[in-house]
N, C-alpha and C positions, 0 to 999 in steps of 0.2 A: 824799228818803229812801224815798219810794214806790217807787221802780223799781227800787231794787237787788233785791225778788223777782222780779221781771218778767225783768230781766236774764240772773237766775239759771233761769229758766226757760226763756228762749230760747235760753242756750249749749247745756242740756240737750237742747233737741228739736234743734239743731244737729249737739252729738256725735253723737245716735243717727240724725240720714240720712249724717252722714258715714261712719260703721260702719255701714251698711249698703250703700251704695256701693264704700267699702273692700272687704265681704265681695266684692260682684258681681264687681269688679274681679280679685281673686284667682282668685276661682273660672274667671271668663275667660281670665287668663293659664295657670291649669295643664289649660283644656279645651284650647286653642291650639293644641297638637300634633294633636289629633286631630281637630280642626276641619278645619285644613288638608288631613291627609291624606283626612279623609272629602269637603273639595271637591276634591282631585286624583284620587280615584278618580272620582268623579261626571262627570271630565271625560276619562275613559277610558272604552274600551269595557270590559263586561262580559268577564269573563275564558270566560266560557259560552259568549259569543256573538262573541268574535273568530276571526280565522279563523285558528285556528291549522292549519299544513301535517298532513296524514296521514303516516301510518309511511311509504306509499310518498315519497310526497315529500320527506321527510327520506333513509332513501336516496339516494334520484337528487341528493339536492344535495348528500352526502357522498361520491360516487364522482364528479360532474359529466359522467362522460364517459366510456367505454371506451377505456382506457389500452391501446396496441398494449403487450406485451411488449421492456423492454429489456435490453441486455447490457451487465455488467458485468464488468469483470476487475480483480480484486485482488492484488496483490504484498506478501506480509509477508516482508520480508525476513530471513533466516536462519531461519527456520520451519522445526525438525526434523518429518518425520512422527510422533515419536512425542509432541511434545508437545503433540497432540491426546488421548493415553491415559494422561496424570496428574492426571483428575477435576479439572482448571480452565479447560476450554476447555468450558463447555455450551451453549455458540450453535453456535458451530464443530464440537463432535462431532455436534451434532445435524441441522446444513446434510448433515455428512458422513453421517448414518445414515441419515438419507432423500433421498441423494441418492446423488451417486456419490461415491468415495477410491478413491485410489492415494497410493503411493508416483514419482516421478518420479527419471531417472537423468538429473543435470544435464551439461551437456557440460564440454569441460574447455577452460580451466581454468575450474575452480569457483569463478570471481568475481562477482562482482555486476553490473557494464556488461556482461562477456560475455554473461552468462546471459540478463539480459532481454532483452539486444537479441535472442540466440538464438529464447526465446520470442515475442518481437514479430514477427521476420522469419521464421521455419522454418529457418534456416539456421542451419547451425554456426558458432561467431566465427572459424575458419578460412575463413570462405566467404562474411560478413557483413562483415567487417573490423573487427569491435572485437574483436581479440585478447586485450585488458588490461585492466586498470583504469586500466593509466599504459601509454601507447605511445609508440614516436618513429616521426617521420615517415625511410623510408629514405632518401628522397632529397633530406632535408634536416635531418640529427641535432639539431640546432637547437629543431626545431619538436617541440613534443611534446606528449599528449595529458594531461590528468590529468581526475578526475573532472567538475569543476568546468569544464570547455572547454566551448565554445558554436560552436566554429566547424564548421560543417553539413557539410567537405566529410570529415569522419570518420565519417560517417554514410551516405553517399552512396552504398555500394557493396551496401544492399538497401530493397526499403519494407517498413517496419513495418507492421501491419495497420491501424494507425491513418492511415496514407497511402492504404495499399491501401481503407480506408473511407471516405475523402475523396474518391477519385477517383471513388467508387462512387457517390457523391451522399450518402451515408451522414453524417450529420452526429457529431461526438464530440468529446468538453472529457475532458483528462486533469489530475491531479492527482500532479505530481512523476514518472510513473516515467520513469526513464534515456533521454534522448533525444528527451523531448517539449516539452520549453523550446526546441528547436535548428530551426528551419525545412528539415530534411533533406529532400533532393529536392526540395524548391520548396515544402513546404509545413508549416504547421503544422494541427495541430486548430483545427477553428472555436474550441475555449475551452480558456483552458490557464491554468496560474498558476504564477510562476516559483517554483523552487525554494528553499525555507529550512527549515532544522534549526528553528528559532526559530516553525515551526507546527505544533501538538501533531497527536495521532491522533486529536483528540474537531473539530479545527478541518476536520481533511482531509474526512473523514465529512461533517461537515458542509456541504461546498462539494459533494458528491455529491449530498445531500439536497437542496441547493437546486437544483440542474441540473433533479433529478426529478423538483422541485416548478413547474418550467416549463408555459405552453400546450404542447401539440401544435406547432404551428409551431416555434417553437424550443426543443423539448427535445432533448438531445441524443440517440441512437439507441445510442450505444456508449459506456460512460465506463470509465476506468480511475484505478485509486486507488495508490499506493505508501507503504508505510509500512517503516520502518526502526529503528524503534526495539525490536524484538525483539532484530536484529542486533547493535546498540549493546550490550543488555544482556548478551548473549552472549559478545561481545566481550570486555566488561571485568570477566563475574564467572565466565562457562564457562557449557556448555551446561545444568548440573545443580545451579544452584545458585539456591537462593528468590529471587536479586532479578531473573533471569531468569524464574521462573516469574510470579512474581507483576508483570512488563513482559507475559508472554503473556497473563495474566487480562486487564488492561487493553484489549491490541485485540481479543480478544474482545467483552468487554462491549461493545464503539464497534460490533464487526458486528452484533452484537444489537441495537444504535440504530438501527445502516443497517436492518438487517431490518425492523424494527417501523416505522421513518417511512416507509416503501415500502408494509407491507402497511395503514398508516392512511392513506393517499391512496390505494391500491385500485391501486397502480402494481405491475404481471407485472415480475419482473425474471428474468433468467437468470443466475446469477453463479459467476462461475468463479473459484475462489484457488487461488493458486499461491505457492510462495517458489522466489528462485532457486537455494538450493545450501541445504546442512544447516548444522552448527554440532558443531565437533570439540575436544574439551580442550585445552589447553595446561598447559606446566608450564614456571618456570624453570631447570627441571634439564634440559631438552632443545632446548637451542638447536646449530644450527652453525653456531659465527666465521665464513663464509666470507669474510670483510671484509679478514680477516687476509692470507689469500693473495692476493686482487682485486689489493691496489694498486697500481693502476701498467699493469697487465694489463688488466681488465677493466672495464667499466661497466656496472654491474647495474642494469636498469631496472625489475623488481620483485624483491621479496623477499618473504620469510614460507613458508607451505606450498611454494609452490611460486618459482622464483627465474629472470627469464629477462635475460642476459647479453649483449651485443656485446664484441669486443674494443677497446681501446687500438689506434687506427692504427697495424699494423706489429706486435703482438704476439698476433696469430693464432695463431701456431705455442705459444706460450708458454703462452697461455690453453687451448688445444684441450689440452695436455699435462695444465696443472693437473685440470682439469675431467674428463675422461675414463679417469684416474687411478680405481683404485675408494676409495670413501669409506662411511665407515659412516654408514648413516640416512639416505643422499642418493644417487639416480643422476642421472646428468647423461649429455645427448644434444644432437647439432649435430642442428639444425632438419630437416635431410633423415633423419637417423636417428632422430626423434620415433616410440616405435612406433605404428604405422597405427592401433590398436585408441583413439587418442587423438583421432586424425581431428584433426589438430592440426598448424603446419609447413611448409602451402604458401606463407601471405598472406606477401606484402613486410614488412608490419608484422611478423610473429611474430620475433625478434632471432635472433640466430646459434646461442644456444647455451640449453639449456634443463633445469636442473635440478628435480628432484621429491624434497622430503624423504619420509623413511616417516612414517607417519599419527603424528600427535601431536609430531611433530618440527617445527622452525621453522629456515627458512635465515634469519642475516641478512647479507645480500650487500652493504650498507649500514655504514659506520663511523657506533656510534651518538652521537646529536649530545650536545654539551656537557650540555644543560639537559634529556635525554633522563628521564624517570621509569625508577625499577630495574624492567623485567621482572616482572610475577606472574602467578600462575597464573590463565588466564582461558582466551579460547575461539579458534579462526578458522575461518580453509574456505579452500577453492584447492589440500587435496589429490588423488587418486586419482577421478574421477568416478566411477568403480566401489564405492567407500571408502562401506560404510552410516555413516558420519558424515555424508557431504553430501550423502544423497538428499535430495530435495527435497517436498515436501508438493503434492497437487492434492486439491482440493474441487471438485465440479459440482453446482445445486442449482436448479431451477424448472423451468418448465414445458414447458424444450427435452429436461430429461435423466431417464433414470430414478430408481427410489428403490430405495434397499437394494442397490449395486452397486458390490461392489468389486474393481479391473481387478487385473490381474500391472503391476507394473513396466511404463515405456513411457519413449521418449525425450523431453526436454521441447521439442526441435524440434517434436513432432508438437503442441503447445498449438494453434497456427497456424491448422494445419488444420481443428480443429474447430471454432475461433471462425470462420472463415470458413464453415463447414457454419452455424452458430447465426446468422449475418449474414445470411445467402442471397449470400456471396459465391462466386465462381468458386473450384474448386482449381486451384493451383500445381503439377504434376507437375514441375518442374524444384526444387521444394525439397529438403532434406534431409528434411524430415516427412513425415509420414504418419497420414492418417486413421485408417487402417484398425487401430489398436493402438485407436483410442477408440470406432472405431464402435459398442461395445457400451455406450457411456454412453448416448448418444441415444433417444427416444421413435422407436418407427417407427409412431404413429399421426398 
Protein backbone atom coordinates (compact mmCIF):
# COMPACT_ATOMS: atom_id res chain seq x y z
CA UNK A 1 0.00 0.00 0.00
CA UNK A 2 3.03 2.28 0.39
CA UNK A 3 4.06 2.46 -3.17
CA UNK A 4 1.01 3.25 -4.92
CA UNK A 5 2.21 7.22 -4.12
CA UNK A 6 5.58 6.39 -5.18
CA UNK A 7 4.23 5.00 -8.44
CA UNK A 8 2.00 7.80 -8.88
CA UNK A 9 4.97 9.89 -8.65
CA UNK A 10 7.28 8.27 -10.99
CA UNK A 11 4.54 8.01 -13.96
CA UNK A 12 4.37 11.76 -13.30
CA UNK A 13 8.16 12.79 -13.72
CA UNK A 14 7.81 10.29 -16.62
CA UNK A 15 5.04 12.04 -18.61
CA UNK A 16 6.81 15.41 -18.04
CA UNK A 17 10.60 14.10 -19.78
CA UNK A 18 8.49 12.43 -22.24
CA UNK A 19 6.61 16.08 -23.18
CA UNK A 20 9.53 17.50 -23.17
CA UNK A 21 11.19 15.32 -25.54
CA UNK A 22 7.99 15.26 -27.65
CA UNK A 23 8.31 19.07 -27.55
CA UNK A 24 12.23 18.92 -28.82
CA UNK A 25 11.27 16.35 -31.36
CA UNK A 26 8.52 18.70 -32.98
CA UNK A 27 10.30 21.56 -32.94
CA UNK A 28 13.07 19.42 -34.91
CA UNK A 29 10.97 18.21 -37.42
CA UNK A 30 9.46 21.75 -38.45
CA UNK A 31 13.19 23.39 -38.16
CA UNK A 32 14.19 20.43 -40.86
CA UNK A 33 13.53 22.23 -43.91
CA UNK A 34 15.57 24.89 -43.10
CA UNK A 35 18.23 23.03 -41.46
CA UNK A 36 18.80 21.34 -44.62
CA UNK A 37 18.92 24.11 -46.83
CA UNK A 38 21.05 26.10 -44.52
CA UNK A 39 23.65 22.88 -44.74
CA UNK A 40 23.25 22.87 -48.67
CA UNK A 41 24.11 26.33 -48.84
CA UNK A 42 27.24 25.99 -46.47
CA UNK A 43 28.16 23.44 -49.02
CA UNK A 44 28.11 25.98 -51.90
CA UNK A 45 29.92 28.73 -52.77
CA UNK A 46 28.95 32.09 -51.63
CA UNK A 47 26.84 33.63 -54.37
CA UNK A 48 29.48 37.05 -53.70
CA UNK A 49 32.21 34.97 -54.32
CA UNK A 50 31.39 32.62 -57.22
CA UNK A 51 32.67 33.48 -60.29
CA UNK A 52 30.06 34.45 -61.94
CA UNK A 53 31.02 35.40 -66.12
CA UNK A 54 30.87 39.41 -66.75
CA UNK A 55 28.53 41.16 -69.25
CA UNK A 56 31.24 40.70 -71.85
CA UNK A 57 31.44 37.13 -71.35
CA UNK A 58 27.82 36.49 -71.37
CA UNK A 59 27.93 38.14 -74.83
CA UNK A 60 30.51 36.29 -76.53
CA UNK A 61 28.72 33.02 -75.20
CA UNK A 62 25.46 34.26 -76.71
CA UNK A 63 26.77 34.95 -80.23
CA UNK A 64 29.62 32.02 -79.78
CA UNK A 65 31.08 33.09 -83.10
CA UNK A 66 30.78 35.44 -85.91
CA UNK A 67 28.11 34.09 -88.08
CA UNK A 68 29.23 34.77 -92.04
CA UNK A 69 25.88 36.06 -93.50
CA UNK A 70 23.44 33.59 -95.28
CA UNK A 71 20.95 33.30 -98.11
CA UNK A 72 17.67 32.66 -97.96
CA UNK A 73 14.90 32.23 -100.53
CA UNK A 74 11.44 31.94 -99.79
CA UNK A 75 8.46 30.97 -102.13
CA UNK A 76 4.75 31.80 -100.75
CA UNK A 77 2.93 30.47 -102.97
CA UNK A 78 0.06 32.48 -104.77
CA UNK A 79 1.11 35.59 -102.80
CA UNK A 80 -0.70 38.70 -104.48
CA UNK A 81 1.56 42.02 -104.03
CA UNK A 82 -1.15 43.62 -102.62
CA UNK A 83 -1.73 41.36 -99.82
CA UNK A 84 1.13 42.84 -98.10
CA UNK A 85 -1.36 46.32 -97.94
CA UNK A 86 -4.44 44.95 -96.04
CA UNK A 87 -2.80 45.75 -92.32
CA UNK A 88 -2.04 41.78 -91.75
CA UNK A 89 1.16 41.11 -92.98
CA UNK A 90 3.49 43.22 -90.09
CA UNK A 91 6.51 41.04 -90.42
CA UNK A 92 6.38 41.00 -94.18
CA UNK A 93 5.43 44.82 -94.71
CA UNK A 94 8.09 45.55 -92.48
CA UNK A 95 11.12 43.16 -94.20
CA UNK A 96 9.44 45.10 -97.30
CA UNK A 97 9.74 48.76 -95.79
CA UNK A 98 13.14 48.38 -94.87
CA UNK A 99 14.30 46.66 -97.35
CA UNK A 100 13.55 46.42 -101.01
CA UNK A 101 9.50 45.62 -102.86
CA UNK A 102 8.42 45.17 -106.21
CA UNK A 103 5.93 43.96 -107.90
CA UNK A 104 7.28 40.79 -110.31
CA UNK A 105 5.73 39.94 -113.97
CA UNK A 106 5.52 36.08 -113.78
CA UNK A 107 6.30 34.32 -117.14
CA UNK A 108 3.64 32.48 -118.81
CA UNK A 109 2.06 30.23 -118.26
CA UNK A 110 1.38 31.49 -114.78
CA UNK A 111 1.67 28.13 -113.03
CA UNK A 112 3.45 27.17 -110.20
CA UNK A 113 6.42 24.32 -111.59
CA UNK A 114 6.86 26.76 -114.43
CA UNK A 115 7.28 29.70 -112.51
CA UNK A 116 9.81 28.39 -109.80
CA UNK A 117 11.63 26.37 -111.93
CA UNK A 118 11.84 29.91 -114.08
CA UNK A 119 12.97 31.66 -111.08
CA UNK A 120 15.47 28.91 -109.88
CA UNK A 121 17.12 28.69 -113.52
CA UNK A 122 16.75 32.42 -115.10
CA UNK A 123 15.09 30.81 -117.89
CA UNK A 124 11.86 30.95 -119.39
CA UNK A 125 9.71 27.45 -119.13
CA UNK A 126 9.98 27.76 -122.98
CA UNK A 127 13.68 27.58 -122.45
CA UNK A 128 13.97 25.56 -119.10
CA UNK A 129 11.45 22.72 -120.23
CA UNK A 130 8.87 22.74 -117.54
CA UNK A 131 6.20 24.07 -119.65
CA UNK A 132 3.25 22.93 -117.21
CA UNK A 133 2.26 21.67 -114.41
CA UNK A 134 1.06 18.51 -116.23
CA UNK A 135 3.27 17.67 -119.58
CA UNK A 136 3.60 14.86 -121.95
CA UNK A 137 6.64 13.61 -123.16
CA UNK A 138 6.44 14.22 -127.35
CA UNK A 139 8.13 11.26 -128.14
CA UNK A 140 6.48 9.15 -126.14
CA UNK A 141 2.51 10.41 -125.17
CA UNK A 142 2.54 7.77 -122.79
CA UNK A 143 4.96 9.17 -120.40
CA UNK A 144 3.86 12.17 -118.75
CA UNK A 145 4.63 14.61 -116.14
CA UNK A 146 2.30 15.67 -113.14
CA UNK A 147 3.25 17.54 -110.15
CA UNK A 148 4.15 14.75 -108.00
CA UNK A 149 6.96 13.09 -110.80
CA UNK A 150 10.29 12.46 -109.55
CA UNK A 151 11.83 11.46 -112.59
CA UNK A 152 15.04 13.95 -112.99
CA UNK A 153 15.29 13.74 -116.83
CA UNK A 154 12.26 16.56 -116.79
CA UNK A 155 14.47 18.72 -115.24
CA UNK A 156 17.50 18.22 -117.13
CA UNK A 157 17.31 20.80 -119.62
CA UNK A 158 18.79 23.83 -117.03
CA UNK A 159 20.48 24.04 -113.38
CA UNK A 160 18.69 25.67 -110.71
CA UNK A 161 20.79 27.89 -108.72
CA UNK A 162 20.77 25.31 -106.10
CA UNK A 163 22.97 23.12 -108.63
CA UNK A 164 24.60 26.03 -109.79
CA UNK A 165 25.52 26.33 -105.70
CA UNK A 166 26.57 22.96 -105.44
CA UNK A 167 28.89 22.95 -108.07
CA UNK A 168 30.29 26.15 -106.64
CA UNK A 169 31.20 24.19 -103.38
CA UNK A 170 28.31 26.30 -101.97
CA UNK A 171 26.72 24.05 -99.57
CA UNK A 172 22.36 24.42 -99.28
CA UNK A 173 19.32 22.09 -97.74
CA UNK A 174 15.94 23.08 -99.36
CA UNK A 175 12.67 22.60 -98.04
CA UNK A 176 9.83 21.44 -100.57
CA UNK A 177 10.31 23.96 -103.38
CA UNK A 178 9.43 22.51 -107.00
CA UNK A 179 12.25 20.30 -108.23
CA UNK A 180 14.45 19.79 -105.18
CA UNK A 181 13.36 16.19 -103.96
CA UNK A 182 14.45 15.16 -107.83
CA UNK A 183 18.44 14.59 -108.24
CA UNK A 184 18.32 16.94 -111.55
CA UNK A 185 21.52 17.00 -113.47
CA UNK A 186 23.24 14.59 -111.14
CA UNK A 187 22.59 16.31 -108.13
CA UNK A 188 20.57 17.09 -105.27
CA UNK A 189 21.15 19.62 -102.26
CA UNK A 190 23.51 18.46 -99.62
CA UNK A 191 19.90 18.44 -97.39
CA UNK A 192 16.66 18.36 -98.55
CA UNK A 193 13.37 16.70 -97.18
CA UNK A 194 10.81 15.19 -99.31
CA UNK A 195 7.78 16.62 -99.91
CA UNK A 196 4.31 16.56 -97.96
CA UNK A 197 0.97 18.70 -97.70
CA UNK A 198 0.78 16.76 -94.19
CA UNK A 199 3.73 19.33 -92.87
CA UNK A 200 2.34 22.68 -91.72
CA UNK A 201 4.21 26.26 -92.36
CA UNK A 202 5.26 26.60 -88.40
CA UNK A 203 7.15 22.65 -89.07
CA UNK A 204 8.86 24.09 -92.47
CA UNK A 205 10.30 27.27 -90.58
CA UNK A 206 11.24 25.18 -88.31
CA UNK A 207 13.71 22.78 -90.38
CA UNK A 208 15.16 26.39 -91.60
CA UNK A 209 15.85 27.21 -88.06
CA UNK A 210 17.43 24.20 -87.34
CA UNK A 211 19.81 24.31 -90.56
CA UNK A 212 20.79 27.88 -89.10
CA UNK A 213 21.11 26.66 -85.89
CA UNK A 214 24.25 24.46 -87.30
CA UNK A 215 28.27 24.79 -86.58
CA UNK A 216 30.09 26.53 -89.22
CA UNK A 217 31.22 23.48 -90.86
CA UNK A 218 27.85 22.22 -91.77
CA UNK A 219 25.68 25.00 -92.00
CA UNK A 220 24.17 25.41 -94.87
CA UNK A 221 25.25 28.61 -96.96
CA UNK A 222 21.94 28.92 -99.19
CA UNK A 223 18.57 27.46 -97.87
CA UNK A 224 15.18 27.68 -99.50
CA UNK A 225 11.79 27.37 -98.15
CA UNK A 226 8.36 26.70 -100.08
CA UNK A 227 5.18 27.15 -98.71
CA UNK A 228 1.65 26.72 -100.31
CA UNK A 229 -0.86 27.02 -98.31
CA UNK A 230 -1.68 30.77 -99.06
CA UNK A 231 -2.25 29.25 -102.60
CA UNK A 232 -4.49 26.57 -101.22
CA UNK A 233 -6.47 29.24 -99.52
CA UNK A 234 -6.96 31.15 -102.42
CA UNK A 235 -7.96 28.44 -104.30
CA UNK A 236 -10.83 27.40 -102.58
CA UNK A 237 -12.23 30.78 -101.05
CA UNK A 238 -10.81 33.65 -103.80
CA UNK A 239 -8.19 36.04 -103.62
CA UNK A 240 -10.48 38.53 -101.15
CA UNK A 241 -12.03 36.75 -98.92
CA UNK A 242 -11.13 36.45 -94.64
CA UNK A 243 -10.09 32.83 -94.82
CA UNK A 244 -7.56 33.64 -97.30
CA UNK A 245 -6.54 36.57 -95.35
CA UNK A 246 -6.47 35.27 -92.27
CA UNK A 247 -4.02 31.77 -94.26
CA UNK A 248 -1.73 35.06 -94.98
CA UNK A 249 -1.61 36.27 -91.37
CA UNK A 250 -0.48 32.91 -90.41
CA UNK A 251 2.79 32.76 -92.81
CA UNK A 252 3.49 35.85 -91.73
CA UNK A 253 3.58 35.30 -88.16
CA UNK A 254 6.01 31.80 -88.96
CA UNK A 255 8.43 34.66 -90.96
CA UNK A 256 8.37 36.66 -88.04
CA UNK A 257 9.59 33.33 -85.98
CA UNK A 258 12.11 32.83 -88.92
CA UNK A 259 13.11 36.49 -88.31
CA UNK A 260 13.45 36.53 -84.59
CA UNK A 261 15.23 32.70 -84.25
CA UNK A 262 17.98 34.12 -86.72
CA UNK A 263 18.28 37.50 -85.15
CA UNK A 264 18.49 35.31 -81.29
CA UNK A 265 21.46 33.31 -82.43
CA UNK A 266 23.14 36.64 -84.03
CA UNK A 267 22.87 34.63 -87.41
CA UNK A 268 23.18 37.82 -90.75
CA UNK A 269 20.65 36.43 -93.04
CA UNK A 270 19.92 37.93 -96.63
CA UNK A 271 16.37 36.84 -97.42
CA UNK A 272 14.66 37.13 -100.43
CA UNK A 273 10.55 36.19 -100.86
CA UNK A 274 9.06 35.76 -103.78
CA UNK A 275 5.60 34.04 -104.99
CA UNK A 276 5.29 32.56 -108.25
CA UNK A 277 2.27 34.17 -109.98
CA UNK A 278 -0.79 36.17 -108.29
CA UNK A 279 -4.32 34.94 -107.30
CA UNK A 280 -7.41 36.05 -109.63
CA UNK A 281 -11.46 35.45 -108.88
CA UNK A 282 -13.44 32.92 -110.12
CA UNK A 283 -16.93 32.56 -110.42
CA UNK A 284 -19.38 29.64 -111.41
CA UNK A 285 -21.17 31.65 -113.81
CA UNK A 286 -17.95 31.70 -116.10
CA UNK A 287 -16.91 28.72 -117.14
CA UNK A 288 -16.17 27.43 -120.94
CA UNK A 289 -17.55 23.54 -121.70
CA UNK A 290 -14.74 23.12 -123.97
CA UNK A 291 -15.07 19.35 -123.11
CA UNK A 292 -18.26 19.36 -125.00
CA UNK A 293 -16.54 20.04 -128.48
CA UNK A 294 -12.94 17.98 -127.52
CA UNK A 295 -14.44 14.63 -127.82
CA UNK A 296 -13.04 12.58 -129.98
CA UNK A 297 -10.78 15.56 -131.36
CA UNK A 298 -8.76 16.44 -128.98
CA UNK A 299 -6.66 15.67 -125.74
CA UNK A 300 -6.40 18.47 -123.33
CA UNK A 301 -3.52 18.15 -121.21
CA UNK A 302 -4.31 21.31 -118.97
CA UNK A 303 -7.14 23.09 -118.26
CA UNK A 304 -8.40 26.07 -116.19
CA UNK A 305 -7.00 29.79 -117.00
CA UNK A 306 -5.26 28.76 -119.40
CA UNK A 307 -5.86 25.15 -121.65
CA UNK A 308 -3.20 23.40 -123.77
CA UNK A 309 -4.33 20.68 -126.44
CA UNK A 310 -2.79 17.84 -128.72
CA UNK A 311 -4.90 16.40 -131.34
CA UNK A 312 -6.72 12.85 -131.48
CA UNK A 313 -4.12 10.82 -134.21
CA UNK A 314 -5.51 11.82 -137.58
CA UNK A 315 -7.96 14.78 -136.30
CA UNK A 316 -5.53 17.66 -136.84
CA UNK A 317 -7.59 19.16 -139.35
CA UNK A 318 -10.64 18.96 -137.25
CA UNK A 319 -9.19 20.11 -134.00
CA UNK A 320 -7.21 23.32 -135.67
CA UNK A 321 -10.97 24.11 -137.34
CA UNK A 322 -12.77 23.76 -133.88
CA UNK A 323 -10.17 25.84 -131.86
CA UNK A 324 -9.22 28.51 -134.31
CA UNK A 325 -12.84 29.37 -134.80
CA UNK A 326 -13.35 32.70 -132.82
CA UNK A 327 -14.98 32.03 -129.28
CA UNK A 328 -16.17 34.23 -126.69
CA UNK A 329 -13.81 34.68 -123.35
CA UNK A 330 -11.28 32.23 -125.06
CA UNK A 331 -8.43 32.60 -128.01
CA UNK A 332 -6.79 29.74 -129.07
CA UNK A 333 -3.27 29.59 -131.07
CA UNK A 334 -1.15 26.48 -132.77
CA UNK A 335 2.17 26.62 -130.75
CA UNK A 336 4.01 28.46 -133.81
CA UNK A 337 1.50 31.18 -133.68
CA UNK A 338 1.71 31.52 -129.69
CA UNK A 339 2.13 35.50 -129.81
CA UNK A 340 6.07 36.21 -129.28
CA UNK A 341 5.22 38.80 -126.45
CA UNK A 342 4.35 35.12 -124.39
CA UNK A 343 8.01 33.96 -125.14
CA UNK A 344 6.13 30.71 -125.14
CA UNK A 345 5.82 27.74 -128.18
CA UNK A 346 9.25 26.58 -128.99
CA UNK A 347 10.05 23.46 -126.26
CA UNK A 348 8.93 19.85 -127.79
CA UNK A 349 7.03 19.75 -124.55
CA UNK A 350 4.72 22.85 -125.21
CA UNK A 351 1.43 20.72 -127.08
CA UNK A 352 0.08 21.62 -130.35
CA UNK A 353 -2.40 23.91 -129.63
CA UNK A 354 -2.82 26.55 -127.01
CA UNK A 355 -5.77 28.38 -125.64
CA UNK A 356 -5.98 31.44 -123.02
CA UNK A 357 -9.45 32.24 -121.30
CA UNK A 358 -9.99 36.16 -120.66
CA UNK A 359 -9.26 37.06 -117.03
CA UNK A 360 -11.69 35.51 -114.66
CA UNK A 361 -12.90 32.99 -117.13
CA UNK A 362 -12.11 29.13 -116.69
CA UNK A 363 -11.60 26.61 -119.61
CA UNK A 364 -12.67 23.19 -118.75
CA UNK A 365 -10.98 21.12 -121.59
CA UNK A 366 -11.76 17.99 -119.18
CA UNK A 367 -15.15 16.04 -118.97
CA UNK A 368 -15.94 16.71 -115.24
CA UNK A 369 -15.61 13.34 -113.21
CA UNK A 370 -18.57 11.46 -111.80
CA UNK A 371 -17.82 12.28 -108.00
CA UNK A 372 -16.51 15.84 -109.28
CA UNK A 373 -17.76 18.71 -106.32
CA UNK A 374 -20.25 21.52 -108.10
CA UNK A 375 -17.91 24.50 -109.02
CA UNK A 376 -17.79 27.68 -106.47
CA UNK A 377 -16.75 30.71 -106.57
CA UNK A 378 -13.05 30.70 -105.46
CA UNK A 379 -9.71 31.80 -107.04
CA UNK A 380 -6.83 30.53 -109.75
CA UNK A 381 -3.85 31.92 -111.96
CA UNK A 382 -2.40 30.54 -115.29
CA UNK A 383 -3.92 33.63 -117.07
CA UNK A 384 -2.30 36.75 -119.01
CA UNK A 385 1.36 37.21 -117.42
CA UNK A 386 0.67 40.66 -118.04
CA UNK A 387 -3.07 40.31 -116.14
CA UNK A 388 -2.34 42.46 -112.42
CA UNK A 389 -3.97 39.45 -111.02
CA UNK A 390 -0.98 37.38 -111.34
CA UNK A 391 1.91 39.63 -110.70
CA UNK A 392 3.90 38.15 -108.33
CA UNK A 393 5.15 39.64 -104.87
CA UNK A 394 9.34 40.21 -104.20
CA UNK A 395 10.70 41.16 -100.82
CA UNK A 396 14.64 41.71 -100.42
CA UNK A 397 15.86 42.32 -96.86
CA UNK A 398 19.51 42.17 -94.85
CA UNK A 399 22.55 43.19 -95.13
CA UNK A 400 23.23 42.46 -99.07
CA UNK A 401 20.32 44.91 -100.09
CA UNK A 402 19.11 48.36 -99.42
CA UNK A 403 16.31 49.91 -97.17
CA UNK A 404 13.44 51.88 -98.29
CA UNK A 405 13.52 50.77 -101.99
CA UNK A 406 10.98 50.09 -104.19
CA UNK A 407 11.86 48.91 -107.92
CA UNK A 408 9.34 49.37 -111.24
CA UNK A 409 8.08 45.99 -112.12
CA UNK A 410 10.89 43.45 -113.41
CA UNK A 411 10.90 39.89 -114.95
CA UNK A 412 10.91 37.10 -112.35
CA UNK A 413 13.77 35.43 -114.77
CA UNK A 414 15.90 38.08 -113.46
CA UNK A 415 15.51 36.47 -109.39
CA UNK A 416 18.61 34.31 -110.69
CA UNK A 417 20.71 36.80 -111.26
CA UNK A 418 20.78 38.54 -108.23
CA UNK A 419 20.98 35.47 -105.98
CA UNK A 420 23.94 34.70 -107.80
CA UNK A 421 25.27 38.46 -107.35
CA UNK A 422 24.27 37.67 -103.16
CA UNK A 423 26.29 34.07 -103.47
CA UNK A 424 29.49 35.49 -105.21
CA UNK A 425 28.36 33.27 -107.95
CA UNK A 426 29.52 33.84 -111.63
CA UNK A 427 26.70 35.59 -114.13
CA UNK A 428 25.10 33.60 -116.81
CA UNK A 429 24.98 35.94 -119.90
CA UNK A 430 23.29 33.11 -121.90
CA UNK A 431 20.10 33.35 -119.46
CA UNK A 432 16.91 35.05 -120.16
CA UNK A 433 17.50 37.23 -116.79
CA UNK A 434 19.04 40.05 -116.06
CA UNK A 435 20.76 41.75 -113.23
CA UNK A 436 20.66 44.88 -114.25
CA UNK A 437 16.40 45.54 -113.45
CA UNK A 438 17.70 44.69 -109.70
CA UNK A 439 20.86 46.30 -109.48
CA UNK A 440 19.25 49.10 -107.72
CA UNK A 441 18.46 46.67 -104.67
CA UNK A 442 21.85 45.87 -103.72
CA UNK A 443 24.29 47.83 -101.15
CA UNK A 444 27.36 49.20 -103.29
CA UNK A 445 29.25 49.42 -100.09
Amino acid sequence: MQRAPNLRAARAQTDKRLHSVTLIWQFSIMRLPHLLIAAASAALPIPALAAAPPEQAVQSARSEEQRAPITILVSIDGFRPDYLDRGITPVLSQMAAEGVRASMIPSFPTKTFPNHNAVATGLRPDHNGIVGNNMVDPEDPKHSFWMGSQEPEWWDGADQIWITAEKAGIRTATQFWPGTTVKANGLYPTDWHQFSVDIGTRQRVDAIIDWARRPTENRPQFMILYIESVDSAGHDFGPFAPETDEEVAVVDSQIGRLRDALAEMGQPANIVIVSDHGMGPTSADRVIPLYRQLDGIGVPIEEGAYSSINPVPGKDAELSALLLEPHEHMECWPKAEIPARFEYGTHPRVPDYVCLAESGWIIRAKPPRPDAKQMKDGGTHGWDNLDPDMRATFIANGPAFRSGVTLPDFDNVDVNPLLREVLGLPQDRSLDGDLEPLGGALRQD
